[in-house]
N, C-alpha and C positions, 0 to 999 in steps of 0.2 A: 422448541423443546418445552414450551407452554405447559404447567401441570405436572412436569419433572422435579423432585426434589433436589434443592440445589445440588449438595455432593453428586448424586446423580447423574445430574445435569452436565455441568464439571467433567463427569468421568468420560460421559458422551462427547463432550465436545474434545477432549483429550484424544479418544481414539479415532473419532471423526479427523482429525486433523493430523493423527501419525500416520494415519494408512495414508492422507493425501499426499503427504511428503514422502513418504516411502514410495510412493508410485510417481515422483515429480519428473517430468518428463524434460529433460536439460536441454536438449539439443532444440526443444519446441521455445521453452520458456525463459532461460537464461538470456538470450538477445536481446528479447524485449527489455529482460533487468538491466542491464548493461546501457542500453538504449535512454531509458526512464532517468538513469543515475545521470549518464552525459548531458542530459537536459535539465537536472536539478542542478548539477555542480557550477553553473554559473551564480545562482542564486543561494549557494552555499560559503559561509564563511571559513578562510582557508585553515587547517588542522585544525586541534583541541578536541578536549570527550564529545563523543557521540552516540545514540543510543537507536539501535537497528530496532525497527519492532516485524514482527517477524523474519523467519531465518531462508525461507524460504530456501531454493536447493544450495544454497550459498554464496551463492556469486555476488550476490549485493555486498555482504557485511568484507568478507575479504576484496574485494576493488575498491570499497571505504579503506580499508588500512592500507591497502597497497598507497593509495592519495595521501594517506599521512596521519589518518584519523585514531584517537584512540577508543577503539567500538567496541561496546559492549550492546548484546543481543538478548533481548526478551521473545518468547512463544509460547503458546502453549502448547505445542507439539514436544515430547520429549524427544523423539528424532533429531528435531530440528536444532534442541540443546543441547544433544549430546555428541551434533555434528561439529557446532560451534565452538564448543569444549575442543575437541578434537582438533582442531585449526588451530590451537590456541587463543581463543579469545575468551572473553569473560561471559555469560551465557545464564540466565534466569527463567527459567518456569514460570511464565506469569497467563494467568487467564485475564482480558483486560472487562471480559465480563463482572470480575466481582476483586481480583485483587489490584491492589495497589502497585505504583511501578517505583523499583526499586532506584535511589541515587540521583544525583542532579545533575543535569550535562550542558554542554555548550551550544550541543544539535541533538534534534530528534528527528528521524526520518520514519517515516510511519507511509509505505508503499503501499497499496493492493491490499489492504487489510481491514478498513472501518468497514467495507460493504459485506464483508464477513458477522458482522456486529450486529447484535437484536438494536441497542443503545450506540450506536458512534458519539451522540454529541458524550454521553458521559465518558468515555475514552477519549474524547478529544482534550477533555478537561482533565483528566490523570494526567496526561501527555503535556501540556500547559502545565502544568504544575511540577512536571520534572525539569524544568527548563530552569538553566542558571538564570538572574538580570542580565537582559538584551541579549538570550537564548533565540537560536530561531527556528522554529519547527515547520516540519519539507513534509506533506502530504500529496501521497497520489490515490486517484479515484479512478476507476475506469467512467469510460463514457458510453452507457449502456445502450447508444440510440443511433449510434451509429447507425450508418445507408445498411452496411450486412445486416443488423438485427433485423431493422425495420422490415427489409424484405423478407427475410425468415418469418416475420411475425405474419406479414402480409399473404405468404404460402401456409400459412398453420404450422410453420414445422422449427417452432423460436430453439434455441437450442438450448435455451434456461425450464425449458418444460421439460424437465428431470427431477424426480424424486430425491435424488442428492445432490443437488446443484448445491454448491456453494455460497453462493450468494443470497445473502439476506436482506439487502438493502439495492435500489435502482439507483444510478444516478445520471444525471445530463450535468452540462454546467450551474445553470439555475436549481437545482437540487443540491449541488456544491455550496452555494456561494449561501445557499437559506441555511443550511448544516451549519456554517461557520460561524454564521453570526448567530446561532440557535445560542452558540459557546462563545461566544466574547470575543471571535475572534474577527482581522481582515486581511485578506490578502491584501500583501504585498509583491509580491511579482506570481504569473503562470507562465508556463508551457504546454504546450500539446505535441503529444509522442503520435506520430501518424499511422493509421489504419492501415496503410499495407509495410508488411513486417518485415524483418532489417534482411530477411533469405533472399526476396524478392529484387534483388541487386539493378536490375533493369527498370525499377518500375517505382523507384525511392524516390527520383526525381519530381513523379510528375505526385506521387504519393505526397511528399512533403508539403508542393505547391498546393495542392486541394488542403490539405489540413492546415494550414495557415488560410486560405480561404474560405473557406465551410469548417471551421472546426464542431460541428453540431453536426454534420454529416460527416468526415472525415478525420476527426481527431479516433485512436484507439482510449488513449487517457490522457488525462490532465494532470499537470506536478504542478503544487500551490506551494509559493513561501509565505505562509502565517503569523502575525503577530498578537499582540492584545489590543483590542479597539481599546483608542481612547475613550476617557470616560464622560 
């Protein structure tokens, strides 16, 4: 949105991002949330505030409090705050493009959202900075390079060659781990959630084994636990 007046700007990405959610497809997309969470919650510290950054079709932020958490959710979808509300949680309008993020917490989980971003590392640092001392912040990133892309890319026919693709940002692991440190940051533990998806019941097995072995061909995303690099 280069050459857009901020408000503008702002207002586009606002509607850009209700209609996604209004149109979020649960029965597609929910699994893999569900998925992503049970592979971060090992590397999460057990109850205290938490802070959901996007709301996504919901399923994240309530199986956080179902676990014990007490979560409050930032979007800039108003959809997505008005769903959160709705559930009873506590819920903030926040663009991470230009505003600040509200409150200090004990976790931040921040899924499927930087590659959304013109700027991730500056959002990674909002996010760092809402973090209580010995806060730990949970980042997932897809892995954009998977064996599916590649062959799509390899036919001409990528499925990110869409004038409203979502995605603003690429990433592999090494794309990951340069962002991090862009922001001061180092992992401290990862995960890979595997390329064939949790419907595929038959095929999770040999799924899981490739994505622990190729995770650069077969990882779908990566869950990072992040700290502050020493100095």
């Amino acid at each position: 949105m280069a050459g857009i007046p901020g408000d503008a700007a702002r207002a586009e990405r606002q509607r850009y991002y209700d209609q996604f959610l209004a149109t979020w497809d649960s029965a597609a997309w929910d699994p893999r949330t569900l998925e992503r969470l049970d592979l971060a919650r090992p590397m999460m510290a057990p109850g205290g505030s938490l802070l959901v950054v996007g709301a996504g079709g919901g399923a994240e932020p309530m199986r956080l409090r179902e676990w014990g958490y007490q979560v409050t959710v930032i979007d800039i979808a108003s959809v997505g705050v008005e769903g959160a509300r709705q559930a009873g949680l506590a819920a903030f309008q926040v663009d991470l493009e230009t505003d600040g993020v509200p409150g200090q917490y004990d976790q931040v989980a921040c899924f499927e959202v930087l590659e959304h971003l013109r700027d991730p590392a500056s959002a990674l640092a909002k996010l760092r900075g809402a973090l209580k001392p010995g806060g730990r912040l949970l980042v997932g990133l897809p892995n954009e390079f998977h064996v599916v892309r590649r062959l799509q890319v390899l036919a001409g026919r990528p499925d990110f060659a869409q004038h409203d693709w979502p995605h603003l940002r690429f990433f592999n692991y090494r794309a990951c781990r340069r962002l991090f440190e862009e922001a001061g940051l180092e992992v401290r533990g990862v995960a890979a959630a595997p390329l064939v998806p949790p419907r595929m019941r038959m095929l999770r097995g040999i799924g899981r084994l490739l994505c622990r072995t190729w995770p650069g061909l077969f990882a779908f995303s990566y869950i990072f636990h992040l700290g502050a690099r020493p100095q």
